[in-house]
C-alpha angles and dihedrals in degrees: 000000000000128000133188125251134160104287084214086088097063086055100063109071129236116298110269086232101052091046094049084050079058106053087040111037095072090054128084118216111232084226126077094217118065127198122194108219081161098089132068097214117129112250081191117101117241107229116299088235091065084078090058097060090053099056093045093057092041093115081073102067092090087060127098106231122227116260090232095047130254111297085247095056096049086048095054094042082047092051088045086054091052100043095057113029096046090244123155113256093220103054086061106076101193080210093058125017102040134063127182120239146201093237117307092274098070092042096047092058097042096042085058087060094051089037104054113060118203094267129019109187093356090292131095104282126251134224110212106216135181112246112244089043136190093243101232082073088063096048095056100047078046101054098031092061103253127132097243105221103201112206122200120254092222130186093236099054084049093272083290119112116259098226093169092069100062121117112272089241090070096036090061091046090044099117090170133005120203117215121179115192114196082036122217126237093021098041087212123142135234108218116219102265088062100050083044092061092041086057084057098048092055094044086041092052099024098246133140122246115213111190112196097203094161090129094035087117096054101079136146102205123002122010108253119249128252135250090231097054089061088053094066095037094062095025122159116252082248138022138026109002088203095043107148093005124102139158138207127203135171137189093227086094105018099052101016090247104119085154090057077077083205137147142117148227129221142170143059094049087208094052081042090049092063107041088050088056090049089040088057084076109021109046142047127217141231120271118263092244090050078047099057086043096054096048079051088059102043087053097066135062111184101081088052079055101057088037088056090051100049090052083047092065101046097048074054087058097051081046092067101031098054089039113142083016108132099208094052119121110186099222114234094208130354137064101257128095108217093204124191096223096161093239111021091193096056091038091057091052092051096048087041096048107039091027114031092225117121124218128178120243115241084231096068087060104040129066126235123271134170101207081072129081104262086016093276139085106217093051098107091051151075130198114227115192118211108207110123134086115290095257092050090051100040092050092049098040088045082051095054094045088061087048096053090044085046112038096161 
């Protein structure tokens, strides 16, 4: 019996992570003890006082939350902005330019429905990706409508996609572009006259700009610059200062709390405007006592601080293990290592079989394409996520290592 379904979904390919349980999941490690370097979820504890706000907001759990967040919250989210980024206060109105959100992930997809029209020059619109991508990107270009043009990531345009050097065709049907700084899985960042001229692309060719900047806390030398930032750089004489331009964050990273399920988007209010009014039926919120948590943790600065030097550790550990290794690409923000490992699916069997430690081949996050050697551009590579305590990374980077240096 057939049924009928949205042919979108033929078109995504499989999840990076059911297709690494399938390559894995046969083989037995020759260890006893396993360790998942696959994921990109936090090991660190999100301050114990997070727990305390909860519990004194806990008389309104029987409340339903508003869609935008709460006006503490989007204050607080406006106040971080500023904060960080060296943005004036005044220019970020909480009532305008920032939306609460259920995590990045949730908002990036969705964003992408209320972003791509039907037509875009009278064509069918484009949705302009990294590659490698976080695959949520690729799902939303999918299901919205859009042609996703994936655009490589190279070492020779900074491991970040070089949008301004498609061809003009493209550029006029580009609906959405997707930038990610620091970027996963490369951990490499865009500097502020790039994302300037990326604003003006998108204004010139009326296109929105999406900056992914949820790792944007998590940096090794100077703190990347914001979207937003560009924005008002390169801002019209009238109008919105932040127009096509908007940004996503998230505290899974920043504060080591991915089951807050908690982020925001700001930016462009008319942009805003219409994702509110989509998110009014697709989406849900954030209860109010995650709400007032998650104000909490955008207030205050000090735990992102102590989160950014422990990554910065361990990115000091990886320095010295993978010293004199020639595939190795010392991240600028992030938590991933994007390691050249010559075949990143052989290599993740190996680790996994003679190790027990479980990697992700480059391939799983990267789309085929046939200008590269093997047809895809992440083949040479794994991603190594770094999110457990310093012994338990240095031991098992200093164990691949010996892996790559001994294949036998």
């Amino acid at each position: 019996m057939t049924r009928p379904h949205n042919p979108a979904l033929d078109r995504l390919p499989g999840s990076a992570f059911v297709r690494l349980r399938e390559l894995l999941d046969p083989i037995v490690p020759a260890v006893p003890r396993t360790l998942a370097m696959s994921i990109g979820e936090p090991q660190l504890s999100p301050p114990p006082w997070v727990a305390e706000v909860i519990a004194a907001n806990a008389h309104l759990w029987n409340r339903y939350p508003p869609n935008e967040g709460t006006p503490e919250l989007r204050a607080a989210c406006a106040d971080w902005l500023a904060r960080r980024f060296g943005l004036p206060r005044e220019a970020i109105d909480p009532a305008r330019n920032v939306l609460s959100a259920t995590g990045s992930r949730e908002a990036l997809f969705l964003f992408a429905l209320a972003a791509v029209p039907r037509e875009k020059a009278g064509k069918r619109p484009a949705v302009l990706l990294p590659n490698p991508y976080y695959q949520v990107y690729r799902a939303a270009a999918e299901l919205s409508g859009a042609e996703p043009v994936l655009v490589p990531a190279r070492p020779e345009t900074g491991y970040l996609p070089d949008y301004a050097a498609l061809p003009e065709e493209i550029l006029e049907r580009a609906a959405l572009a997707v930038f990610c700084s620091p970027s996963n899985p490369e951990g490499a960042v865009a500097d502020l006259p790039r994302l300037t001229a990326l604003v003006e692309l998108a204004r010139r060719h009326g296109f929105v700009l999406a900056c992914d900047e949820c790792y944007s806390e998590l940096y090794f030398g100077a703190p990347p610059p914001s979207g937003l930032a560009a924005a008002l750089a390169a801002a019209p004489s009238e109008g919105d200062p932040f127009a096509n331009v908007v940004v996503f964050h998230s505290l899974s990273k920043r504060s080591s709390a991915p089951g807050l399920r908690s982020g925001f988007v700001a930016g462009d209010a008319a942009m805003l405007k219409l994702f509110l009014k989509l998110r009014t039926y697709a989406s849900v919120q954030m209860p109010l006592p995650i709400q007032a948590a998650a104000a909490a943790l955008w207030a205050d600065d000090a735990h992102a601080a102590a989160n950014r030097a422990h990554y910065a550790r361990l990115v000091a550990a990886a320095d010295r293990i993978f010293a004199g290794y020639s595939g190795y690409l010392r991240p600028q923000g992030g938590f991933f290592l994007w390691l050249n490992v010559g075949d990143g699916e052989a290599a993740t069997v190996r680790f996994w079989q003679k190790a027990g430690i479980r990697v992700v081949p480059g391939r799983y996050l990267t789309a085929d394409d046939p200008a590269f050697p093997h047809g895809n551009p992440g083949h040479a590579y794994v991603r190594i996520a770094l999110v457990h305590d310093e012994e338990t990374v240095t031991t098992a980077l200093a164990t691949l290592r010996h892996s790559l240096d001994h294949p036998g």
